[in-house]
C-alpha positions as CSV (number, residue, x, y, z in Angstrom):
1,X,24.2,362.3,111.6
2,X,21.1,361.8,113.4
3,X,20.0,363.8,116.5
4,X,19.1,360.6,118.6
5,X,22.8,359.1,117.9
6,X,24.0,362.0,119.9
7,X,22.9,361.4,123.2
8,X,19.9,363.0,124.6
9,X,20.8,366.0,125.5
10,X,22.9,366.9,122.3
11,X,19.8,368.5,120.8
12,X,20.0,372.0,123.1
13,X,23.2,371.7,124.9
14,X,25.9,369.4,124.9
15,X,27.2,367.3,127.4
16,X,30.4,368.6,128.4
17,X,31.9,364.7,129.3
18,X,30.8,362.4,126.2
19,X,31.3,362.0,122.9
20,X,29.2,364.5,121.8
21,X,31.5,366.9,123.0
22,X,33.7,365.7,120.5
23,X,31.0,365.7,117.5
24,X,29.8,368.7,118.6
25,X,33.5,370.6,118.7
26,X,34.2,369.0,115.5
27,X,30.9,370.8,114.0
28,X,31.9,373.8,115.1
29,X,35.3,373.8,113.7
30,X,33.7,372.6,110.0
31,X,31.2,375.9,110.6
32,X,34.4,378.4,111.4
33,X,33.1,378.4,115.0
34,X,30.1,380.1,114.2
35,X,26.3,380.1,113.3
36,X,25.8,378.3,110.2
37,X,22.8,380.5,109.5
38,X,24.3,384.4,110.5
39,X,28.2,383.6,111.1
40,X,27.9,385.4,114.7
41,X,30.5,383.8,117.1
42,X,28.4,384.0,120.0
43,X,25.4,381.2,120.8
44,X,23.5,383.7,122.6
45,X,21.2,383.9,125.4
46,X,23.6,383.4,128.0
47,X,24.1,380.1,126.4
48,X,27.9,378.6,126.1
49,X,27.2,376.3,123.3
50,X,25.2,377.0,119.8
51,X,22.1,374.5,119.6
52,X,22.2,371.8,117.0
53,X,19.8,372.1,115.1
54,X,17.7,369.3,113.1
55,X,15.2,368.0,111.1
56,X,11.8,367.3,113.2
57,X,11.0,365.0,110.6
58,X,14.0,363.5,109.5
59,X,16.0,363.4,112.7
60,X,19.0,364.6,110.9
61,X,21.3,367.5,112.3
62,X,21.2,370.0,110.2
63,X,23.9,372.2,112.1
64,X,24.8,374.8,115.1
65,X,22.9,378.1,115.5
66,X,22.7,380.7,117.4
67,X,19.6,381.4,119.9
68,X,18.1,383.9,117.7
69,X,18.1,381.6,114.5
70,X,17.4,378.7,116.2
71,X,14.5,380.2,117.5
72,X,13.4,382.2,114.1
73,X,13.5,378.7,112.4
74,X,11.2,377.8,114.9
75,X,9.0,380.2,114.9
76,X,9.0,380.2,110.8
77,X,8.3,376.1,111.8
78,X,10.8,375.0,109.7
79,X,8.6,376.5,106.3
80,X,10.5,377.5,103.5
81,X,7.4,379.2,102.2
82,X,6.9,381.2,105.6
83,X,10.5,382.2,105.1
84,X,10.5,383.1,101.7
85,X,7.4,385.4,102.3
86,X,9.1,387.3,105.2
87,X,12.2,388.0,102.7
88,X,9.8,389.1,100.1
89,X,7.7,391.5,103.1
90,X,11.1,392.6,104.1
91,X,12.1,393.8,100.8
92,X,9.0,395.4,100.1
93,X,9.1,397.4,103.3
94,X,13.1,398.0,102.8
95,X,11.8,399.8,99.3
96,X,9.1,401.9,100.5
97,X,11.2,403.4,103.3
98,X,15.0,402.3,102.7
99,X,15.8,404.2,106.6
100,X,14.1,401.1,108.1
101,X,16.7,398.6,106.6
102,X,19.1,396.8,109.2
């Protein structure tokens, strides 16, 4: 699926009286009703509805976050590197002082 097929607000929130309703509901139920990225149940933020997130480059919707991974893939800019690097700095710190690990 790509994120312009969805209407134009799809990519945040969805409209509650189209189609995407429907894509987005049956998204949700293929995820377990949850984050794809941290399996929370809640979107977040105050927001009702997980964002859909997609490929910048490819258009293609990836799946439904929450706010906070949404925005951390954001943030990261979509780099697998970047991410990769901030596992390996996590574990490093988590080994020096294992009291700091979440």
């Amino acid at each position: 699926v790509l994120i312009h097929d969805l209407g134009p607000v799809f990519p945040h929130h969805v409209q509650e009286s189209s189609a995407d309703l429907e894509d987005y509901e049956r998204m949700l139920e293929l995820q377990g009703g949850c984050c794809k990225i941290c399996g929370c149940k809640s979107p977040g933020n105050k927001s009702k509805h997980f964002s859909v997130d997609h490929s910048h480059t490819t258009q293609e919707v990836r799946g439904l976050l929450c706010h906070h991974c949404n925005t951390g893939l954001g943030y990261f800019r979509d780099s697998r590197e970047a991410l990769s690097n901030a596992i390996i700095y996590l574990e490093e710190a988590e080994a020096k002082c294992p009291a700091s690990s979440s």
